[in-house]
C-alpha positions, -999 to +999 in steps of 0.1 A: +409-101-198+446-105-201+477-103-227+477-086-262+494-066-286+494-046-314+489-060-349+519-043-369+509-057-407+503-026-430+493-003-399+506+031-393+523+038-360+500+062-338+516+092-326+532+094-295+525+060-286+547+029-281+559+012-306+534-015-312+539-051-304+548-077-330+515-101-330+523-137-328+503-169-325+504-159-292+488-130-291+447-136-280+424-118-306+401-090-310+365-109-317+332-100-331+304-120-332+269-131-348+250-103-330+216-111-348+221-151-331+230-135-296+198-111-295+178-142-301+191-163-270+160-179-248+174-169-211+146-187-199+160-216-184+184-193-163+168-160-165+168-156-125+200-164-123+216-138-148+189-111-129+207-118-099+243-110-115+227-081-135+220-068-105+255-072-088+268-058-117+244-025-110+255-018-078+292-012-088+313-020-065+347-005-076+331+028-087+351+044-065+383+018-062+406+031-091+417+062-080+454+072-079+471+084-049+504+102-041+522+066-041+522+066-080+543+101-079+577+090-088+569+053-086+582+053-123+616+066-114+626+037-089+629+006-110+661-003-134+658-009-163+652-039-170+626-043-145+610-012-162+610-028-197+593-056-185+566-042-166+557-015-193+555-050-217+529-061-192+512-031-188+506-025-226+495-061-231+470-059-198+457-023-213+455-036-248+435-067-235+407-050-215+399-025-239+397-058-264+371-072-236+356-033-235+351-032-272+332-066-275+311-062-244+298-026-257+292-034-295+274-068-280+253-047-258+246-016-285+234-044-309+212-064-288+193-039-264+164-036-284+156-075-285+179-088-254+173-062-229+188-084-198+217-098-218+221-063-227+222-045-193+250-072-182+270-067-211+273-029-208+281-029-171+307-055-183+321-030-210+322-002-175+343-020-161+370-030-184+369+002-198+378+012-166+406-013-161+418-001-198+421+036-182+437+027-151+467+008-170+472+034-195+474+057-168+501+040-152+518+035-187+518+073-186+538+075-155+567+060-183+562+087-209+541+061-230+507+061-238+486+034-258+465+055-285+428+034-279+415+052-309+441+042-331+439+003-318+401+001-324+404+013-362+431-010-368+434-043-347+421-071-368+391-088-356+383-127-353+347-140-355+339-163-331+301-182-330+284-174-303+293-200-275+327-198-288+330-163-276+313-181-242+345-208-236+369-180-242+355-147-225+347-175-196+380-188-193+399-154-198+379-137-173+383-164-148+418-169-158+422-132-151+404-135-117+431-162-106+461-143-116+455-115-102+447-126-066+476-146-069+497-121-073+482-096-048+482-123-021+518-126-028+527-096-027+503-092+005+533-115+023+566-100+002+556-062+000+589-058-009+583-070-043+559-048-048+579-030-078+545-006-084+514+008-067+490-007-091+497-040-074+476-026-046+446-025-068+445-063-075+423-079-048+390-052-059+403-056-096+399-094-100+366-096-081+352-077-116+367-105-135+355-132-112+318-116-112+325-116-156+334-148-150+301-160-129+280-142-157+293-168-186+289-195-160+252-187-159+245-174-198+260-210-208+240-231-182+211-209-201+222-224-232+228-263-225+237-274-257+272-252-247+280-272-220+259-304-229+269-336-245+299-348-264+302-317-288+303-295-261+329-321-242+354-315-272+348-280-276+355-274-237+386-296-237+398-274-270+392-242-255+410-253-219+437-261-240+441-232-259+441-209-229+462-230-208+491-238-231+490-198-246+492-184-211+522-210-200+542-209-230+539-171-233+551-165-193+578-190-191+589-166-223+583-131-201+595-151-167+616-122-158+584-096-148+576-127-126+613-129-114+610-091-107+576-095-085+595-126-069+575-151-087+592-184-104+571-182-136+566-220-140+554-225-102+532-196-107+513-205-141+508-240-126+491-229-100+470-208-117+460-231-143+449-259-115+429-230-100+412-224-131+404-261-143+390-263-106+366-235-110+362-244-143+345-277-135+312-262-122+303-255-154+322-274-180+311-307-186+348-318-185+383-306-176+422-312-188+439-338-163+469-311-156+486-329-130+490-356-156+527-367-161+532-356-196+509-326-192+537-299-184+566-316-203+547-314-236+543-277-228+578-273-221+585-289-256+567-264-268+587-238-252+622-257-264+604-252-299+597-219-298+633-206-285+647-228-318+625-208-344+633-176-324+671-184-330+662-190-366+648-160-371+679-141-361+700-163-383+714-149-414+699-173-438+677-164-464+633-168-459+635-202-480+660-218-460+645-204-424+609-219-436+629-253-438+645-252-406+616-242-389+595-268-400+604-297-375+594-274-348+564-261-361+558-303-369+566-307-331+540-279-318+513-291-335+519-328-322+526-317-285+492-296-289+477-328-302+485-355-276+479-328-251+443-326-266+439-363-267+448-370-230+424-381-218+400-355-197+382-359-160+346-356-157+338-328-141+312-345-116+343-369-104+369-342-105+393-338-069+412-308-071+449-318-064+459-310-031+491-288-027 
């Protein structure tokens, strides 16, 4: 799972960590859920199905793929500056994402053993592993003299409730979101090793097959729950949810394009890719999918993005809170109506869908 940061709102900083993250809008969430509703779920339908992933997940592939070697030793040392600042911004924001993921998966499968045994079983080996990709990153945050106090973030990180199948849209999209930017990136790098500004890089093509097999387990758990990805509720709710992910993901990279710049990646060209990789795999189970290579589809975003640099620039102003909430109200306005055509365009059935072809 990727991208977060620290919620900063009447929290204490933890010791010897990094200064924690302002959270914005942003930011994805820590989520909890109705635990009773989940241990109830009929797998029925789909039950062989989710076997067959449980088992995947029980043979482990990477239980021996994230170990450090000698090319970490003074990895650290070679980048500037500014390269450094921005890859430590990405590294506390992957780390503080996967424990997120680590934290949900393991309460969900504490709570539900008892009743759900197989939903339970897949959740924890889920929990493994992004407990394992939490480590890994905080490791390499360590190689900078920073650490991310885990302890500290799960006593104090506000949590979201999500229902159920909400928690399904978004853990589905974030893991397979996660599973296309990371092999885009390592196959990139694969052809320009000498962009390769750290050895973790090297760790990508094993990583995202964990997300993609997270990914394939939502796939099936919603096809055992129809009414997720069934009729017109379930159209808008998949269209909302695409949106979300799409449009937080683009907005927030175009903003961080220089770690992209640093790995020799034009953020824009990058994030489009990834999002028509995404809406293409997200078609074999979502009833419905955004039309991304429409004409407005991007420049809406990009408004967006215009937006947010204005209410940025009024924030650093020197007027008072009373006249900042004025001025930044035409651009909040604005967001909320790009957000809302975007939502309205008009989406492609998933059974007609043709991947654009690029």
């Amino acid at each position: 799972m990727v991208q977060q940061a620290f919620e900063t709102k009447n929290k204490t900083k933890p010791n010897n960590g990094k200064e924690p993250a302002k959270e914005t809008i942003l930011t994805p969430r820590f989520y909890t859920t109705d635990f009773d509703a989940m241990a109830k779920m009929d797998l029925s339908i789909n039950e062989e199905e989710l076997e067959a992933i449980c088992e995947e997940f029980r043979k482990d592939y990477n239980r021996h793929h994230f170990v450090r070697n000698e090319e970490f030793e003074g990895a650290a040392d070679k980048l500037d500056p500014e390269t450094r600042k921005v890859f430590v911004e990405f590294l506390e924001q992957s780390c503080t994402s996967e424990f997120s993921g680590f934290l949900l998966y393991k309460e969900l499968s504490r709570r539900i053993k008892d009743k759900n045994p197989l939903l339970a079983e897949c959740f924890a080996h889920m929990a493994r592993d992004e407990a394992r990709h939490a480590g890994f990153l905080n490791k390499s945050m360590n190689d900078f003299g920073l650490q991310l106090d885990l302890g500290f973030l799960t006593a104090n990180k506000d949590y979201t409730f999500f229902k159920p199948k909400f928690i399904f849209y978004a853990t589905y999209l974030s893991e397979k979101i996660g599973y296309w930017r990371y092999i885009a990136i390592y196959r990139h790098l694969e052809k320009n090793p000498e962009s390769k500004i750290f050895p973790i890089f090297n760790f990508f093509e094993n990583w995202c097959q964990d997300e993609n097999r997270h990914g394939d387990f939502f796939d099936a758990l919603m096809k055992a729950q129809p009414s997720t990805v069934k009729g017109f509720t379930a159209k808008l709710w998949c269209r909302f949810f695409l949106l979300a992910v799409f449009a937080t993901m683009y907005v927030r990279d175009v903003g961080r394009k220089e770690f992209y710049a640093a790995l020799g990646l034009n953020a824009r060209e990058y994030d489009k890719y990834v999002i028509e990789k995404t809406n293409e795999t997200s078609a074999r189970v979502f009833p419905v999918v955004l039309n991304v290579n429409h004409e407005s589809f991007y420049k809406r975003l990009e408004e967006i993005i215009t937006n947010n640099k204005n209410l940025s620039m009024i924030d650093k102003g020197n007027n008072n809170k009373a006249i900042k909430a004025i001025q930044k109200l035409p651009h909040y306005i604005s967001n909320g109506y790009q957000l809302l055509r975007l939502y309205l365009l008009k989406p492609l059935n998933s059974n007609d869908y043709q991947p654009a072809i690029r």
